[in-house]
C-alpha positions as CSV (number, residue, x, y, z in Angstrom):
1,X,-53.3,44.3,194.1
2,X,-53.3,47.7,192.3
3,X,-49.7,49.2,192.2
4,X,-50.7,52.3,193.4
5,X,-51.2,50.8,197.5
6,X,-47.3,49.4,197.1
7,X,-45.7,52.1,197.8
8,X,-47.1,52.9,200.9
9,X,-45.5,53.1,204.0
10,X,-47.2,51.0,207.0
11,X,-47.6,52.3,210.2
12,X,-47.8,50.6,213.5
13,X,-50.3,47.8,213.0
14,X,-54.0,48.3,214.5
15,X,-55.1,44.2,215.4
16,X,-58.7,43.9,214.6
17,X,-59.0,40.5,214.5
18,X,-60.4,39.8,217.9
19,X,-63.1,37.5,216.9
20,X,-60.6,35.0,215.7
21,X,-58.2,35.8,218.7
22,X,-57.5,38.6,221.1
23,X,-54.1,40.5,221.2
24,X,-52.2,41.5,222.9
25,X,-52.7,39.8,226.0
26,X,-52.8,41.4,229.2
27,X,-49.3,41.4,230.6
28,X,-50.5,39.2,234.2
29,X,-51.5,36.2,231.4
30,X,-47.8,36.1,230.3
31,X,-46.3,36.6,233.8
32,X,-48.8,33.8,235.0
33,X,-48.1,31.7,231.5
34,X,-44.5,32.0,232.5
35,X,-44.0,31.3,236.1
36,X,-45.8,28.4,235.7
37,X,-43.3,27.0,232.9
38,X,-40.4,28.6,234.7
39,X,-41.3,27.9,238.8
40,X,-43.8,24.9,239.0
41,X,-45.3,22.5,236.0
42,X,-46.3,19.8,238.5
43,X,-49.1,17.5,236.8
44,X,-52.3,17.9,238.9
45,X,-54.1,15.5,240.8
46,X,-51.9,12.8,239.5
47,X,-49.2,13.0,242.3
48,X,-49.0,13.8,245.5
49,X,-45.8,16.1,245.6
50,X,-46.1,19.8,246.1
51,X,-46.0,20.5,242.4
52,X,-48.6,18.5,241.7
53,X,-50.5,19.9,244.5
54,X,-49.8,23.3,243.6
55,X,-50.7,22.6,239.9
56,X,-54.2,21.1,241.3
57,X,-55.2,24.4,243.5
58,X,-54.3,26.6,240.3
59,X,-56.7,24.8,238.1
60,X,-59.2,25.0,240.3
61,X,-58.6,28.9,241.4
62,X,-59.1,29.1,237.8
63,X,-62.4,27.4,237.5
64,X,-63.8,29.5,240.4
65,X,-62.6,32.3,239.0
66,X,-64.3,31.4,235.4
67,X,-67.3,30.2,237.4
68,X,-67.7,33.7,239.5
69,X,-67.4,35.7,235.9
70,X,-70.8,33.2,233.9
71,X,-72.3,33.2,237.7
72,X,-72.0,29.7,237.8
73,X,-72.1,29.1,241.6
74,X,-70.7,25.6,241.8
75,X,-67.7,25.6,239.8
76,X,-67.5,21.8,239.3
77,X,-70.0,22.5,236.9
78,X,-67.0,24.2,234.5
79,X,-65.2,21.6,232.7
80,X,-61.9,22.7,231.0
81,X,-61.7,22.1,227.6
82,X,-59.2,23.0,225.1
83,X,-61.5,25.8,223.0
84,X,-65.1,26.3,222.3
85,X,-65.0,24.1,219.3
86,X,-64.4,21.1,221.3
87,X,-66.9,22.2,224.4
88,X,-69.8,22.5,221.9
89,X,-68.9,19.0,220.5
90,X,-68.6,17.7,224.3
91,X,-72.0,18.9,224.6
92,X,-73.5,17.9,221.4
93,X,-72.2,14.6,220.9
94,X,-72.6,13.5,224.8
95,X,-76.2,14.9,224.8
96,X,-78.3,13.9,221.7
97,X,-79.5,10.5,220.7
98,X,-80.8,8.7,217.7
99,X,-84.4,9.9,217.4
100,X,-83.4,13.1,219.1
101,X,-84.7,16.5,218.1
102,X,-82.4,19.6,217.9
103,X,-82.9,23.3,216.7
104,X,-80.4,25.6,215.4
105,X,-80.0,29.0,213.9
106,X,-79.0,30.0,210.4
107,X,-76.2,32.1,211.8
108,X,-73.6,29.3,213.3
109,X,-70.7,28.8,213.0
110,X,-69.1,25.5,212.0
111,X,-68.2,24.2,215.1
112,X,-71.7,24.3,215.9
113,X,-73.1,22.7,212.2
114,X,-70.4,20.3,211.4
115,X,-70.9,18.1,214.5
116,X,-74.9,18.6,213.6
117,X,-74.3,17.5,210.2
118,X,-72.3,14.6,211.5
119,X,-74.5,13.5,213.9
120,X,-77.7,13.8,211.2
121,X,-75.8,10.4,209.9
122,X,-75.9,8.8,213.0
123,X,-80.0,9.3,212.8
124,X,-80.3,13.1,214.8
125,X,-82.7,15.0,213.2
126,X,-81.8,18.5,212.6
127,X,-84.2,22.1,211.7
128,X,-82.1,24.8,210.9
129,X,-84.5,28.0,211.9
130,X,-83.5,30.8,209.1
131,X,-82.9,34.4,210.9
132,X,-83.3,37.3,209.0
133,X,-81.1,39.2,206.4
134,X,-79.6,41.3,209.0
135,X,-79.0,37.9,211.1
136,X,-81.6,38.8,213.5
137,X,-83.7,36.0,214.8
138,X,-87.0,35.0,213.2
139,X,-89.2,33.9,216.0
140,X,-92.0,32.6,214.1
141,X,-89.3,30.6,212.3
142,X,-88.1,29.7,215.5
143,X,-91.2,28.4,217.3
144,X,-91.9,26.5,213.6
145,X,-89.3,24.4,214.0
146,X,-90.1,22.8,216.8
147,X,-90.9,19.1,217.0
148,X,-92.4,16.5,220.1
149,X,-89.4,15.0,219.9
150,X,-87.2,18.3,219.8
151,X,-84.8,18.1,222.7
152,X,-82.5,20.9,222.2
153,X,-81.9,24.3,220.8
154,X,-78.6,25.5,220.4
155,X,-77.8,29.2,219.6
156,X,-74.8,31.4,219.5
157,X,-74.8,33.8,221.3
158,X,-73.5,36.9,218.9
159,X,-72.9,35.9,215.4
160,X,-69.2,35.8,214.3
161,X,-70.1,37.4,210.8
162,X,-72.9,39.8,211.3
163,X,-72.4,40.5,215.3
164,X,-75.7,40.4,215.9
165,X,-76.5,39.7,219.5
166,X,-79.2,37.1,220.1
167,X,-81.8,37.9,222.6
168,X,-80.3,35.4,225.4
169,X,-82.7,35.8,228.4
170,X,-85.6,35.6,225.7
171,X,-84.2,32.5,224.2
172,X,-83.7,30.6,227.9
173,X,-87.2,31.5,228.9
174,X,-88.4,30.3,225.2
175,X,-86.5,26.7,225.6
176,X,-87.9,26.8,229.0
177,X,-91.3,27.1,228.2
178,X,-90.8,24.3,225.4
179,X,-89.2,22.0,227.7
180,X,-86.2,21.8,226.0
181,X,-82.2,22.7,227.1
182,X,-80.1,25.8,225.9
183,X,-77.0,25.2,224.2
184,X,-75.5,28.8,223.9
185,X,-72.1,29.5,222.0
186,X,-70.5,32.1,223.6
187,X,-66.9,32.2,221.7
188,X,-67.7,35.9,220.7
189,X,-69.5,37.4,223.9
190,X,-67.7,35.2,227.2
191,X,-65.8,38.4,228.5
192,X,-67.4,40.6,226.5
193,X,-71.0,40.8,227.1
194,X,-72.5,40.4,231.1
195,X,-73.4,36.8,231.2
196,X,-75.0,35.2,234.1
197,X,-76.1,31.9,233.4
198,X,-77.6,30.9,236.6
199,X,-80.1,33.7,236.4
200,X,-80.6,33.3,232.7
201,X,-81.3,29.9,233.4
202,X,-78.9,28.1,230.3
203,X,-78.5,24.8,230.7
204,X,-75.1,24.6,228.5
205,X,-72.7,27.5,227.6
206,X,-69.3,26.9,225.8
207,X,-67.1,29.5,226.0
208,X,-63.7,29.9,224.9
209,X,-60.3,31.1,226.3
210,X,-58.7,32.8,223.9
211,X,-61.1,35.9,222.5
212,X,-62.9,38.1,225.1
213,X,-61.5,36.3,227.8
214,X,-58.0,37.8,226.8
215,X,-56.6,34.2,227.6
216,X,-54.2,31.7,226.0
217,X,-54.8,29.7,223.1
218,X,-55.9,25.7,224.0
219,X,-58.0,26.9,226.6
220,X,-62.2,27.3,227.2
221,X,-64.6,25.3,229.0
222,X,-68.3,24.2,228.4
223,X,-70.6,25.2,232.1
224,X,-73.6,22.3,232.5
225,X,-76.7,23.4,234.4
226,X,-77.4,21.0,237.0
227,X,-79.5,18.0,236.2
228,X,-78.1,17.6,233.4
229,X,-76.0,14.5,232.3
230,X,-73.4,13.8,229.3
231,X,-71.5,11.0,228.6
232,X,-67.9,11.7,227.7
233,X,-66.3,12.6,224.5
234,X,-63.2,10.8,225.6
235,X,-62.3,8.6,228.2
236,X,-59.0,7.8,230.3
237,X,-57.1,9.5,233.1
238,X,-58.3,11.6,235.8
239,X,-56.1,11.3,238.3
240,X,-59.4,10.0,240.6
241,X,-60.4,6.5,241.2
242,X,-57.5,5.8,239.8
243,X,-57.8,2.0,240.7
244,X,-60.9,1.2,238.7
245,X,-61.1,0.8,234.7
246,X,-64.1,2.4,234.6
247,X,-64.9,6.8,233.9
248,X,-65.3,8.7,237.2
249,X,-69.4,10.2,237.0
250,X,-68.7,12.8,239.0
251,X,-68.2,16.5,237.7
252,X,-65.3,17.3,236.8
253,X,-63.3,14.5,236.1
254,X,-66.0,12.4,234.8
255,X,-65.3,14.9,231.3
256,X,-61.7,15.8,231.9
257,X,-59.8,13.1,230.8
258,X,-56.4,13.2,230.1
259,X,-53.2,16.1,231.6
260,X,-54.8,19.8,231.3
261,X,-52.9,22.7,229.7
262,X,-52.0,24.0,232.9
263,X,-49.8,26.4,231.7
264,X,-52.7,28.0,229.3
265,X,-55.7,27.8,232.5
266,X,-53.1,29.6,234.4
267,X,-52.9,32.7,231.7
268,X,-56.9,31.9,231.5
269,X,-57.4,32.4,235.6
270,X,-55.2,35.2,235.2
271,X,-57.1,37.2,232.3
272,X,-60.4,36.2,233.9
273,X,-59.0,37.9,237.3
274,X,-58.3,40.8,235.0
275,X,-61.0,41.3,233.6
276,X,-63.1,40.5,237.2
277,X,-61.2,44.0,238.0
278,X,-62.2,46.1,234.8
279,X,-66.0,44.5,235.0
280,X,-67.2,43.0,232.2
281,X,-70.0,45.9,231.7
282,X,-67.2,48.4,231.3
283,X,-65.8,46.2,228.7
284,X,-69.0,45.8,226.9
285,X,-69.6,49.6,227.1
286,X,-66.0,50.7,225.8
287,X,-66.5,47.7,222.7
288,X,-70.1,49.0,222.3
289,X,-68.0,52.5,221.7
290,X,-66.2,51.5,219.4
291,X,-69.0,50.0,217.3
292,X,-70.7,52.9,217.2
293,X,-68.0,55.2,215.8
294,X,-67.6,52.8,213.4
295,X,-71.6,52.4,212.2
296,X,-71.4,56.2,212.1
297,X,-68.3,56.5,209.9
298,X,-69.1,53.6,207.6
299,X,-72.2,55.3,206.5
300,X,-70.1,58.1,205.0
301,X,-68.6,55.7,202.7
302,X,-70.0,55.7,199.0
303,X,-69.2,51.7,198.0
304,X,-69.3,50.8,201.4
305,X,-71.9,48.0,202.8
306,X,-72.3,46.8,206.6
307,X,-74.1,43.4,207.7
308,X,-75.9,42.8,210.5
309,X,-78.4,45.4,212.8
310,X,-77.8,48.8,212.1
311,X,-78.3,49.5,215.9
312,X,-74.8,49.1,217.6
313,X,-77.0,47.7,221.1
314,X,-77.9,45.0,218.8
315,X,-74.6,43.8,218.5
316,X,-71.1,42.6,220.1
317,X,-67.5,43.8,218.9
318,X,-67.7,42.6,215.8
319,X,-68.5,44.4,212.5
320,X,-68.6,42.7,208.6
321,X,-68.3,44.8,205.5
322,X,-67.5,44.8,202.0
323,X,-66.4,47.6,199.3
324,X,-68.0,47.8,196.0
325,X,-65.7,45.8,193.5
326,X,-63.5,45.0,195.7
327,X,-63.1,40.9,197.2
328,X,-62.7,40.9,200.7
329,X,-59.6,39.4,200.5
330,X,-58.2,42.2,198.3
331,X,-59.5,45.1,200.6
332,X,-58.1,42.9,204.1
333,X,-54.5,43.0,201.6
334,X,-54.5,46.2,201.3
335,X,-55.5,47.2,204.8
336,X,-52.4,44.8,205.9
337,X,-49.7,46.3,203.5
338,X,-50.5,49.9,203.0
339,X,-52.5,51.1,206.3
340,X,-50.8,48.5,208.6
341,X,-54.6,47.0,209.9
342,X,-54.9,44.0,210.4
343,X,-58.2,41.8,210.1
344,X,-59.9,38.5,208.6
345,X,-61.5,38.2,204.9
346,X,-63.7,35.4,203.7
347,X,-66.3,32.9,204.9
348,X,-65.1,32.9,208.8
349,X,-66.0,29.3,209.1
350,X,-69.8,30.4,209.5
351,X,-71.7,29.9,205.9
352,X,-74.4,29.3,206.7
353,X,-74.3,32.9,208.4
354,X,-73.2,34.4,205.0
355,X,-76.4,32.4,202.9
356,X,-78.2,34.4,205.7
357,X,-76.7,37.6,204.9
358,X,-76.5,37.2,200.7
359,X,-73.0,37.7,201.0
360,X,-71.9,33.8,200.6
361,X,-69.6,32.7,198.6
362,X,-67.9,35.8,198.6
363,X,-67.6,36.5,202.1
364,X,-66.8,40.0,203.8
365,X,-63.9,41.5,205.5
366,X,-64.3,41.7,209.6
367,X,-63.6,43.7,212.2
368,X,-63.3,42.3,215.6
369,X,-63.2,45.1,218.0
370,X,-61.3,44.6,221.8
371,X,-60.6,46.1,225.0
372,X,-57.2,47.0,224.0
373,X,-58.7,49.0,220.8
374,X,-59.0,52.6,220.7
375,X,-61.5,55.2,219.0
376,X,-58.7,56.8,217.5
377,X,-57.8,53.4,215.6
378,X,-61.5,53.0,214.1
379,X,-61.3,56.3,213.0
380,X,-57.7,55.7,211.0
381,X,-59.2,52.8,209.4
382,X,-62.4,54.4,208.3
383,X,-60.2,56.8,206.6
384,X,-58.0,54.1,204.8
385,X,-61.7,52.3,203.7
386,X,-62.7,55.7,202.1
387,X,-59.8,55.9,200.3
388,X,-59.9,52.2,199.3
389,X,-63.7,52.4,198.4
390,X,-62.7,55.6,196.2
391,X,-60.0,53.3,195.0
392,X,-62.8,50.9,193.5
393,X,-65.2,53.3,192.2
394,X,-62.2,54.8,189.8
395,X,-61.1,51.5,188.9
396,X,-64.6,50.8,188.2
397,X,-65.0,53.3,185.5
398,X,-61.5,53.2,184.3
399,X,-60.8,49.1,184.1
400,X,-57.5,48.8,183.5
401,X,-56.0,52.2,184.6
402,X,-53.5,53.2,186.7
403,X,-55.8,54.0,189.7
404,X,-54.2,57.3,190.6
């Protein structure tokens, strides 16, 4: 780093880095977090004691409550998981088949194209539909890749990288038309973005705890359409039908094996009830804000390039950037030591996203926006960007200089 940001002092730090994980946490998910360590920590369903029982209606307050927020109305139908990494793979690995069919989009992250890749080997074949450079999806590209044998199409919801938002009623209707299930990841939009996936018609969601939902880490949960069927990822303890040796096939338990982190889907039931209270379209509006300000001040910015739509409605909290020779990781640096803002540089576990955008293997630096963000915030780190891209430009034409 140039010697001129060392001196600097930092002020209170601004956390954008929602996308990876939200903070701070409301303060009802650390009560809730721990009273249940302190007061209770019965293991549910597997005794009979008032623990136990206690720990068993908490789960399951919790899974209504989740269920009420995607307007799922039968809340068996949310299985716990511990993030949406391992609900996507749940869904993936206990849906397709050799000889199987599936569609994706050139904007996913890892936990979506790693178990993809995997299960290509085990004889799954795979079309990756290519969106366009602003991450936007590419409809003719999307109805080309279909197959006969195509059983499943699986989407995120709102890139990671560019924020785009993906046209999710339009998608449902399109896989309904085809005959084919949804699998939407919603790790950047559950709590974020109004999501009702009864009326939208999704046959799979995964969602996880810990971003938008202003939950615990550990925590998220993959909601399954009726009708259709997985086989578990794992296999074991329930706490139901406990005397035969054989999976329960009844939802829930039938993909919940083992003890739950009780402790984190209490903080979940609690930040779901919190937000429930705030309304997920207020939070979309105040993060839609944000956005906007920062669009709007970006574009002031010699040096300065954004990915993804230009059009904030297009997107979710999330913006990606980069400063004219600068590397990401050098401008995130400086936003940590010397302005006190803290956010994520590099390849965000999506690449496939960045060989959309042209920005891979660089990467970009990211800015995930939250409900406990302020305009006031976006504005301060606009200002440090200016001063960084001016930064570049003089070390551009003096290499080697002192950068004052």
């Amino acid at each position: 780093m140039n010697a001129c940001w060392e001196d600097k002092s930092v002020p209170t730090p601004i956390y954008f880095d929602n996308a990876a994980t939200s903070w701070p946490k409301p303060e009802a998910v650390r009560e809730a977090v721990g009273a249940w360590l302190g007061g209770f920590g019965g293991n549910p369903g597997r005794s009979g004691h008032s623990m136990s029982v206690a720990a068993a209606r908490m789960v399951e307050s919790s899974r209504e409550t989740v269920g009420r927020l995607l307007g799922a109305d039968d809340p068996s139908r949310i299985v716990f998981t511990s993030n949406a990494t391992h609900a996507l793979n749940l869904a993936l690995c206990g849906l397709l088949r050799p000889g199987d069919h599936v569609v994706t989009t050139s904007l996913e992250h890892n936990s979506v194209m790693r178990p993809l890749r995997h299960l290509e080997t085990t004889g799954v074949a795979l079309t990756v539909a290519a969106c366009a450079e602003d991450g936007t999806l590419d409809w003719n590209a999307l109805r080309a890749a279909l197959r006969p044998a195509t059983r499943l199409l699986v989407a995120t919801h709102a890139s990671n990288v560019a924020g785009t938002l993906m046209p999710l009623a339009e998608l449902a209707d399109f896989a309904r038309q085809h005959g084919i299930l949804l699998l939407v990841d919603a790790a950047q939009t559950a709590g974020a973005v109004p999501i009702d996936v009864r009326a939208l018609g999704v046959g799979l969601l995964a969602f996880t705890g810990h971003k938008s939902l202003l939950g615990p880490t550990g925590t998220g949960g993959l909601y399954i359409a009726e009708g259709v069927e997985l086989s578990p990822l794992m296999r074991g303890g329930t706490g139901s039908n406990s005397a035969l040796e054989t999976q329960p096939d009844f939802l829930p338990d039938a993909l919940e094996s083992g003890t739950p982190n009780v402790a984190g889907i209490a903080g979940l039931g609690a930040a779901v009830r919190f937000l429930a209270d705030i309304g997920v379209e207020r939070v979309r509006a105040h993060e839609l804000g944000l956005v906007n300000c920062f669009l709007e001040g970006a574009a002031k910015i010699a040096g300065l390039t954004v990915y993804g739509p230009a059009n904030a409605e297009l997107r979710c909290g999330v913006v990606s950037f980069n400063i004219a020779g600068a590397a990401p990781s050098e401008v995130a640096s400086i936003l940590d030591q010397s302005f006190g803002i803290l956010c994520r540089p590099g390849l965000h576990c999506a690449p496939a996203a960045h060989r959309t955008l042209g920005t891979f293997p660089m990467g970009t630096v990211r800015f995930g926006f939250g409900w406990f963000n302020r305009e006031n915030e976006v504005e301060t780190a606009l200002q440090a960007l200016a001063e960084i891209a001016a930064w570049s430009a003089r070390e551009r034409l003096n290499p080697g200089g002192t950068g004052t």
